[in-house]
mmCIF file of the N, C-alpha and C atoms, coordinates in Angstrom:
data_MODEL
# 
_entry.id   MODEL 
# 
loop_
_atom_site.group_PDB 
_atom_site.id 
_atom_site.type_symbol 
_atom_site.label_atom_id 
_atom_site.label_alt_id 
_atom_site.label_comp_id 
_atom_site.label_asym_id 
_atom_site.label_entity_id 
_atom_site.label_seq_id 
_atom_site.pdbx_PDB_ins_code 
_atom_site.Cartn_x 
_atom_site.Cartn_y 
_atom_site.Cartn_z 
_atom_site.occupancy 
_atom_site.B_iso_or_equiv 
_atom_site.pdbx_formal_charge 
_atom_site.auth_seq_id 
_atom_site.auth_comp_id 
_atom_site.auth_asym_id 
_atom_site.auth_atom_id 
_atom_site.pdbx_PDB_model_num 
ATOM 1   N N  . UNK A 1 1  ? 0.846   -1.199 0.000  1.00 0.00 ? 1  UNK A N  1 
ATOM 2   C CA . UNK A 1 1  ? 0.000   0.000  0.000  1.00 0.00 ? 1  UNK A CA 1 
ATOM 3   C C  . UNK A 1 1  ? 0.883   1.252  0.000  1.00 0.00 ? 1  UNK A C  1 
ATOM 4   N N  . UNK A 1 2  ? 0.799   2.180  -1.324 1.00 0.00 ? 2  UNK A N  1 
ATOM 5   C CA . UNK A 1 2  ? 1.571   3.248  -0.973 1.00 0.00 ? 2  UNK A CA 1 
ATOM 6   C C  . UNK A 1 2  ? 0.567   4.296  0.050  1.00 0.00 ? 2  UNK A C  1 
ATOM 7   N N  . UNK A 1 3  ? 1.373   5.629  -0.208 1.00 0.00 ? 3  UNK A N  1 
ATOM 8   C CA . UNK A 1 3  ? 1.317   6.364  0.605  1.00 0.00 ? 3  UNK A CA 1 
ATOM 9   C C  . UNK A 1 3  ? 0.006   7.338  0.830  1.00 0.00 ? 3  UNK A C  1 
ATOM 10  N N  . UNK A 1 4  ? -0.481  7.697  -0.912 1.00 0.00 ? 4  UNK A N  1 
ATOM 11  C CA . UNK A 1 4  ? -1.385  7.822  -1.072 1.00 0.00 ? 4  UNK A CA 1 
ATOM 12  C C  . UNK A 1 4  ? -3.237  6.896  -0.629 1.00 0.00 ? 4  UNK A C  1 
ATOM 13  N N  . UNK A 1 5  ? -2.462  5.860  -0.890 1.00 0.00 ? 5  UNK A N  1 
ATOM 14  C CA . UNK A 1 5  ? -3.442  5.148  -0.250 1.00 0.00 ? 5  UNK A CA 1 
ATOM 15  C C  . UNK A 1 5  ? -4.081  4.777  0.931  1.00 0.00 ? 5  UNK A C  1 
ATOM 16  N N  . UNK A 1 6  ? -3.095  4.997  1.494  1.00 0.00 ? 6  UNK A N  1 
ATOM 17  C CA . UNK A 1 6  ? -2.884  4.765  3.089  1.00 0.00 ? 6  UNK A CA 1 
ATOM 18  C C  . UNK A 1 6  ? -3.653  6.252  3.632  1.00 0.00 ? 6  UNK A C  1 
ATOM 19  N N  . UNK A 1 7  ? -3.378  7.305  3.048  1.00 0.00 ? 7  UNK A N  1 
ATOM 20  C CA . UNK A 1 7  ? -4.061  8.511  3.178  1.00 0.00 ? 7  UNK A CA 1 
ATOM 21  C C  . UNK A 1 7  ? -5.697  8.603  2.814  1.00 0.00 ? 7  UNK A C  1 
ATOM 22  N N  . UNK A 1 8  ? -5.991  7.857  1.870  1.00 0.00 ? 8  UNK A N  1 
ATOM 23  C CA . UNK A 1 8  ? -7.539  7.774  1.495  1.00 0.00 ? 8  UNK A CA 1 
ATOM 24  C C  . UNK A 1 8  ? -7.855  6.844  2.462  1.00 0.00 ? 8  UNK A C  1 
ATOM 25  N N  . UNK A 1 9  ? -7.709  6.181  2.932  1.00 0.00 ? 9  UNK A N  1 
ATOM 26  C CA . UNK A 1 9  ? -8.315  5.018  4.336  1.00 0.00 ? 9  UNK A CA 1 
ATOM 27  C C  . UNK A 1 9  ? -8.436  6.017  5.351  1.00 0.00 ? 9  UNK A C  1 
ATOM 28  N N  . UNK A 1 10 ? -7.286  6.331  6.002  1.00 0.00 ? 10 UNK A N  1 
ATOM 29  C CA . UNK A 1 10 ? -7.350  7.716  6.744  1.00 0.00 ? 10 UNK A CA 1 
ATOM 30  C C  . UNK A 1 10 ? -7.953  8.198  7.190  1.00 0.00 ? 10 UNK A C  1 
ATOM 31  N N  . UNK A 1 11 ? -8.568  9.260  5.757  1.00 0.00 ? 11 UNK A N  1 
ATOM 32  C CA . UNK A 1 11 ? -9.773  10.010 5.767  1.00 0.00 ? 11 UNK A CA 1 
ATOM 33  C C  . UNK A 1 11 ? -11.279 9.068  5.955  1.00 0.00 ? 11 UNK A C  1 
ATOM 34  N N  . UNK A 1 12 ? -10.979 8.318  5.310  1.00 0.00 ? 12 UNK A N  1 
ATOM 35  C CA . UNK A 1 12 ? -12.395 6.846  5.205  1.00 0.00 ? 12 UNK A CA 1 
ATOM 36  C C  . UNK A 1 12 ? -12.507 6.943  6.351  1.00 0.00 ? 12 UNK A C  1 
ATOM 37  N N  . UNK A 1 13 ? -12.186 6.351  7.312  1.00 0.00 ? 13 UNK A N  1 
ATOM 38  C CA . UNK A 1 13 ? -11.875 5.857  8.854  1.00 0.00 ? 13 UNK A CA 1 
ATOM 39  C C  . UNK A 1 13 ? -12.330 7.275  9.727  1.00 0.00 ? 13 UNK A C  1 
ATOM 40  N N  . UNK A 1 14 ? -11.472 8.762  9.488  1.00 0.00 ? 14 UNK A N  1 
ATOM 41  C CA . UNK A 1 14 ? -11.833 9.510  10.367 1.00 0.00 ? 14 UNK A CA 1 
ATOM 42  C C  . UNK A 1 14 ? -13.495 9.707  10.111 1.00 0.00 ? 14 UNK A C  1 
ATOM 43  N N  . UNK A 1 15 ? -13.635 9.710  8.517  1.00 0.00 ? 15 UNK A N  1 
ATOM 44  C CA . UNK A 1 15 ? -15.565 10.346 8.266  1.00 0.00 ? 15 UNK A CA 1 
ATOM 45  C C  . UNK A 1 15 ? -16.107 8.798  8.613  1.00 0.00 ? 15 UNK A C  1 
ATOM 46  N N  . UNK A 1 16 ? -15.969 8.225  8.641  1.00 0.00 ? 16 UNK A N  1 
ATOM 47  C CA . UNK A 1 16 ? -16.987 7.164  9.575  1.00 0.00 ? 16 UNK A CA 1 
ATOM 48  C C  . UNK A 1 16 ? -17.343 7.157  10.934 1.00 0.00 ? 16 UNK A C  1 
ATOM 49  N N  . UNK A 1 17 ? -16.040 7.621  11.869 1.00 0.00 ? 17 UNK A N  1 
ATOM 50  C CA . UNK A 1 17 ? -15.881 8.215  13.202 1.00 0.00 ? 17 UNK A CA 1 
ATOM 51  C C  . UNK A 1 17 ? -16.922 8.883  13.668 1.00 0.00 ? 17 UNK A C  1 
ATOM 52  N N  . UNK A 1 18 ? -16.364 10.234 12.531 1.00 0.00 ? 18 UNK A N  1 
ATOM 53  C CA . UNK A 1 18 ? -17.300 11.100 12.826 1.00 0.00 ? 18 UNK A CA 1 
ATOM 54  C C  . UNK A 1 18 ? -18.986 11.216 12.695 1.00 0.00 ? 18 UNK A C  1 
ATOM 55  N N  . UNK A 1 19 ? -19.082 10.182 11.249 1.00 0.00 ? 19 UNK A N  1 
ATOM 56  C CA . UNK A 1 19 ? -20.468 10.375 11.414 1.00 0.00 ? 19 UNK A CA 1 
ATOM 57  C C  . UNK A 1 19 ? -21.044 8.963  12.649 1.00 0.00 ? 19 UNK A C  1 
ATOM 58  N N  . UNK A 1 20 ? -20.541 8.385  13.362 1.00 0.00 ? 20 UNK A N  1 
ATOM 59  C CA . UNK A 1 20 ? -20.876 7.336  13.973 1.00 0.00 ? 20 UNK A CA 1 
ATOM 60  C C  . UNK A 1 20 ? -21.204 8.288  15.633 1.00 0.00 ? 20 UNK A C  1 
ATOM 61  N N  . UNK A 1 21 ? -20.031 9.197  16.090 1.00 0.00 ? 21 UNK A N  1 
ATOM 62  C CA . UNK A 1 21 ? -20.395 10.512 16.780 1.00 0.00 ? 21 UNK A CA 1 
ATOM 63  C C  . UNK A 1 21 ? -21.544 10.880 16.877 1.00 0.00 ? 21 UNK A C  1 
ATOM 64  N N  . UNK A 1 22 ? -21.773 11.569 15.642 1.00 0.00 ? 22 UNK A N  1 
ATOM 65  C CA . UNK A 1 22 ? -23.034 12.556 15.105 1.00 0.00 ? 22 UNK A CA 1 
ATOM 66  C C  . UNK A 1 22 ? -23.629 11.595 15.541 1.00 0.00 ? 22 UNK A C  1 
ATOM 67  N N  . UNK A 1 23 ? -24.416 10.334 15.030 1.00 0.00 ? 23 UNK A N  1 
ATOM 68  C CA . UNK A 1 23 ? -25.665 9.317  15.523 1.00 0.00 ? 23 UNK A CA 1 
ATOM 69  C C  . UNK A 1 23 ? -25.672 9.242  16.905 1.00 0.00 ? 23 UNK A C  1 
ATOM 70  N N  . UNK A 1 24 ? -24.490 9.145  17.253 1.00 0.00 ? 24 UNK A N  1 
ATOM 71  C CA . UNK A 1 24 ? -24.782 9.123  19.210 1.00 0.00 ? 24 UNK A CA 1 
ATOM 72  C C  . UNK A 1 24 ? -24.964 10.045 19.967 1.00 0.00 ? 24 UNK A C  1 
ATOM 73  N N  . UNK A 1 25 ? -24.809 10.985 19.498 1.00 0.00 ? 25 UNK A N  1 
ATOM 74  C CA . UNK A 1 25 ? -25.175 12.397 19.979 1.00 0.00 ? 25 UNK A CA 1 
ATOM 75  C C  . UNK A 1 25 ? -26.558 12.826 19.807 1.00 0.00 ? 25 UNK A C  1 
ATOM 76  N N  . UNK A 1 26 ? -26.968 12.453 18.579 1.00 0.00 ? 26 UNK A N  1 
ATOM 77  C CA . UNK A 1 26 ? -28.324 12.982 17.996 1.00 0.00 ? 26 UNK A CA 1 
ATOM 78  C C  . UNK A 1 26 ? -29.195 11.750 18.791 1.00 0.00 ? 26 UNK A C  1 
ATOM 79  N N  . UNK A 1 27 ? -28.806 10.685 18.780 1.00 0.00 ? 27 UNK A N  1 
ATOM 80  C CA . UNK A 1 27 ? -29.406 9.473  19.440 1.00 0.00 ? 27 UNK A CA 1 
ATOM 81  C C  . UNK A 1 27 ? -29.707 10.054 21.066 1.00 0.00 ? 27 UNK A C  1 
ATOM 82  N N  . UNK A 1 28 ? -28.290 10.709 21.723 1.00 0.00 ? 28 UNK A N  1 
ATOM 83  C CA . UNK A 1 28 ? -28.999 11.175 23.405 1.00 0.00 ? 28 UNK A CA 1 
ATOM 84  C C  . UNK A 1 28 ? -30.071 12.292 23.432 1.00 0.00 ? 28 UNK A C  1 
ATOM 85  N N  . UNK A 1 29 ? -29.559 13.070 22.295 1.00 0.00 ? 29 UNK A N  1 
ATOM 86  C CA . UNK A 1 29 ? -30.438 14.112 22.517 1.00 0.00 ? 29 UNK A CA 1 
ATOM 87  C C  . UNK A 1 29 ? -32.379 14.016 22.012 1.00 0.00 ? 29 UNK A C  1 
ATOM 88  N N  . UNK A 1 30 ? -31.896 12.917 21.344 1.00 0.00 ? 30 UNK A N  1 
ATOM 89  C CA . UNK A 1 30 ? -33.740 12.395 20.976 1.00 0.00 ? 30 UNK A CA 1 
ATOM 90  C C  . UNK A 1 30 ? -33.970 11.467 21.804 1.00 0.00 ? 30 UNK A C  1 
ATOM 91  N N  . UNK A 1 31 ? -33.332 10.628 22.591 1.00 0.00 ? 31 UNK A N  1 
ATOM 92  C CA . UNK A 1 31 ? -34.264 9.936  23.002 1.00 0.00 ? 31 UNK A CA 1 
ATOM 93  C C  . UNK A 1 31 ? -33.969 9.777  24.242 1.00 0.00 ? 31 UNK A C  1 
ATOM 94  N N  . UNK A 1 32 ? -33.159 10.804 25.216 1.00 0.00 ? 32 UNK A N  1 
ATOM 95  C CA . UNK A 1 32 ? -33.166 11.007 26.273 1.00 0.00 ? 32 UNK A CA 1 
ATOM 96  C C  . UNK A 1 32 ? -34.377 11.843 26.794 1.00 0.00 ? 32 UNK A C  1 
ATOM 97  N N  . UNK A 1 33 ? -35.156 11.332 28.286 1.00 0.00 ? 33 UNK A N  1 
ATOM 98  C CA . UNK A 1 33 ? -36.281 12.353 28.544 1.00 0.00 ? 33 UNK A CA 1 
ATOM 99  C C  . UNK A 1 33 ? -35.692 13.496 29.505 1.00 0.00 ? 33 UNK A C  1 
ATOM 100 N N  . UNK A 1 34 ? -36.532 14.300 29.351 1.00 0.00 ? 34 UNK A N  1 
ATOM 101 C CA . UNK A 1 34 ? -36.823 15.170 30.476 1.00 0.00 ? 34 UNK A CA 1 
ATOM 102 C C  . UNK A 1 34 ? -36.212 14.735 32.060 1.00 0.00 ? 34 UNK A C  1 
ATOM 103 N N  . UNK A 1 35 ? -36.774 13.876 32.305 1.00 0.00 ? 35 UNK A N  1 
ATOM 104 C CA . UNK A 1 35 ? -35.885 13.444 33.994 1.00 0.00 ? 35 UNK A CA 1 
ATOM 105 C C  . UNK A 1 35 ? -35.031 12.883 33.310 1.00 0.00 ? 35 UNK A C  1 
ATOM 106 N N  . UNK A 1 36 ? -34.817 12.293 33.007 1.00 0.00 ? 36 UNK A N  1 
ATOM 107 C CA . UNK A 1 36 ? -33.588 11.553 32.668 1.00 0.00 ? 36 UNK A CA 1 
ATOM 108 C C  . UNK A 1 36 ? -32.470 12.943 32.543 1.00 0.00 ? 36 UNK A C  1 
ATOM 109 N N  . UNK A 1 37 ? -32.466 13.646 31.619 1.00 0.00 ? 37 UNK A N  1 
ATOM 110 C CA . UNK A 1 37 ? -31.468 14.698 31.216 1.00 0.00 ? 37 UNK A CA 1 
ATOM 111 C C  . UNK A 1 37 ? -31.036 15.560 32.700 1.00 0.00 ? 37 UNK A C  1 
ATOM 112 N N  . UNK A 1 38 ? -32.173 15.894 33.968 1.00 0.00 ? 38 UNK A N  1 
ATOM 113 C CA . UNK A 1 38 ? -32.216 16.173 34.847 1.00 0.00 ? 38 UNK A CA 1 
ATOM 114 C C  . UNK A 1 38 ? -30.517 15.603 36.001 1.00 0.00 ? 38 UNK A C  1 
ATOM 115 N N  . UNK A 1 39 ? -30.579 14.234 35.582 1.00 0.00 ? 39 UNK A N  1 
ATOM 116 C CA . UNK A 1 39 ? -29.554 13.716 36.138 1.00 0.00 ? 39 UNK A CA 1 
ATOM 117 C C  . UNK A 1 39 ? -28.275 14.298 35.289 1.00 0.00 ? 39 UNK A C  1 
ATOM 118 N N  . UNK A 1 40 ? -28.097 14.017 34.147 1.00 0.00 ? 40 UNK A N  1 
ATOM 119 C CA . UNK A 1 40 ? -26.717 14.471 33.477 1.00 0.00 ? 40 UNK A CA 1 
ATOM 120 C C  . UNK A 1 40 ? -26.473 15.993 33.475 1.00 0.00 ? 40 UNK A C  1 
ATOM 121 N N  . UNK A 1 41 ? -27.311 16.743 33.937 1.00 0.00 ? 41 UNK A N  1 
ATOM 122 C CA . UNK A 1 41 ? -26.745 18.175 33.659 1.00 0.00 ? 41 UNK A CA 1 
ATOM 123 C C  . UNK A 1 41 ? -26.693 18.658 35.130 1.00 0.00 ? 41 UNK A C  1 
# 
């Protein structure tokens, strides 16, 4: 694998990260309730 290539995985790998983030985030904030959120903040 050159070098270039190794660089396109990279990026592959970080935007999967990130959008895997985004879902868990958007996931607490929808389907956490009201009391519930009470405790974490």
């Amino acid at each position: 694998m050159n070098k270039s290539e190794l660089k396109h995985l990279e990026e592959k790998i970080a935007e999967e990260i990130s959008k895997t983030e985004a879902a868990i985030i958007h996931y607490k904030e929808t389907h956490l309730t009201h009391s519930s959120r009470k405790r974490y903040w």
